[in-house]
N, C-alpha and C positions, 0 to 999 in steps of 0.2 A: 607451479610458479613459473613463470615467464624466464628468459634470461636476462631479457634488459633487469627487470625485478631483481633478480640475485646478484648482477652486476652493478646494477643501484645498493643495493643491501651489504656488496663487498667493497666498494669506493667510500663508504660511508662510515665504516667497522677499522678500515685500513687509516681513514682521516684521523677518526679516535683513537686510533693505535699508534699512529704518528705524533700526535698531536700530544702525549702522556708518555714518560716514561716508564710508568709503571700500573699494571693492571693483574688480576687475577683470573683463573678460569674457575667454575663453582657448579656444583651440581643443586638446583633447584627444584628437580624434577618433579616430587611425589609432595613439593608444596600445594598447601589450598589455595583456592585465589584470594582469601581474606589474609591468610598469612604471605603471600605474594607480595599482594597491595602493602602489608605492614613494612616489609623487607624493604622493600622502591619506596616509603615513605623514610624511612631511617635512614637507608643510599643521600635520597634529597638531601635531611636534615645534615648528612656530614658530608656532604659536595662529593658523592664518590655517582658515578652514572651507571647505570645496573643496564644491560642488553642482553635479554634473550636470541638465539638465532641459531640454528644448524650448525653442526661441525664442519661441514664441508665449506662452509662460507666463512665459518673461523676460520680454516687452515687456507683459504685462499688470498683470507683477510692478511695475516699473517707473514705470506710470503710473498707480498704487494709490498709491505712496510717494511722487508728484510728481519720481520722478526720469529721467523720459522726455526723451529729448533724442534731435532729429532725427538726431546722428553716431552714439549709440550705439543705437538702431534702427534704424539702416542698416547695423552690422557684424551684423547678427543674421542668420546664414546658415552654414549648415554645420550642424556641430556644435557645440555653447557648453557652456562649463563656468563658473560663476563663483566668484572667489574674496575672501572679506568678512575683513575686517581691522579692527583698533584703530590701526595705524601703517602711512600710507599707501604708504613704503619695501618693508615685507618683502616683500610678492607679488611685488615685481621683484626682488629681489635673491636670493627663491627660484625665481624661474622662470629667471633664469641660472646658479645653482648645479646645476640639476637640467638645462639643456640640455650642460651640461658634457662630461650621458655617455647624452644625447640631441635629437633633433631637434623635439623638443613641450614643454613645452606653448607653443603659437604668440599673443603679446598682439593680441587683437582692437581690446581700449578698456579703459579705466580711467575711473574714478570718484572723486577725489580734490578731499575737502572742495569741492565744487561745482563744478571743473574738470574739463572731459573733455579727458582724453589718447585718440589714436586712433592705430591702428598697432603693429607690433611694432619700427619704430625707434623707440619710444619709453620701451624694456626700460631703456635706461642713463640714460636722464635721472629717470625715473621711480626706479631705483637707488641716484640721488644729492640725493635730494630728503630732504631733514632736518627728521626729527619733530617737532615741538611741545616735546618735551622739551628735545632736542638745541636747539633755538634758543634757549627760556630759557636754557640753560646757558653759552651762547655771550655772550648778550649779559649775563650775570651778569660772568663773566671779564670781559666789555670794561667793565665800568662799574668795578670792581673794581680795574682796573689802574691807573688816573689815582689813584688813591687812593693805594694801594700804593706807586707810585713818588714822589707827595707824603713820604710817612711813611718812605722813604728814604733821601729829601735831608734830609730835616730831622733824621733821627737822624744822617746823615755829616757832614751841614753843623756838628752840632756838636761833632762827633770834631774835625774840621777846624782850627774857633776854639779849640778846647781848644790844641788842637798848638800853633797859631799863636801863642795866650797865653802860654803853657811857653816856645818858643822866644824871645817878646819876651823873658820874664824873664831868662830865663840868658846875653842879650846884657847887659843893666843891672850885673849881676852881674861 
């Protein structure tokens, strides 16, 4: 390969690295090309971009975009596939959907909003890790709730006294 070629290929890898806060590295290696194509059709189907390419041009990639870190060029071996995301969840929740009814693709390391994850035990934590979205929305309901249950009592509270007035009266009575 040329080096314009691999400087084309590292300018491009470093954009997408940029350009995401969050991506994983995965070992695809000893995939078929039918279960390949299946993988990069499932990637499409949940917006995650699947790139094969050399370790040497991941880690050059890497340390273009400031995001070189001594764990995750140390998993740089083998074969590497990386996969770039908008939500730091899905790559793991599709790399177990897709191990389901196979043995790859294997978690090397992850990249998640400035934290590195290393390992493929760390498929299910990484699975259970809740979006940005998903937490506004959490802490929206929890502020919501103390409210809610204010504007409860206060409508029962006055069902309540109603009752309680009625019932003085028709003792007077």
């Amino acid at each position: 390969m040329k080096k314009e070629d691999k400087d084309t290929i590292i300018n491009e890898l470093a954009a997408s690295l940029t350009a995401v806060n969050n991506f994983y590295i995965t070992d695809i290696g000893t995939l078929t090309v039918e279960k390949t194509n299946n993988l990069r059709r499932l990637c499409f189907s949940k917006n995650v971009q699947l790139r094969v390419a050399k370790n040497s041009l991941i880690q050059k990639a890497l340390e273009r975009c400031g995001k070189s870190d001594e764990q995750l060029v140390g998993i740089l071996k083998g074969s590497s596939a990386i996969m770039f995301c908008e939500i730091g969840n899905v790559p793991a929740k599709l790399i177990k959907e897709f191990r389901k009814t196979n043995d790859k693709p294997i978690l090397k390391g992850a990249w998640i909003d400035t934290a590195v994850f290393i390992g493929d035990s760390q498929v299910d934590t990484l699975s259970k890790l809740k979006s940005k979205h998903e937490l506004i929305g959490e802490i929206i309901g929890l502020l919501q709730s103390p409210a809610k249950n204010v504007i409860g009592a206060l409508q029962s509270g006055g069902n309540k006294l109603a009752g309680i007035l009625k019932t003085l009266e028709e003792r007077k009575s």
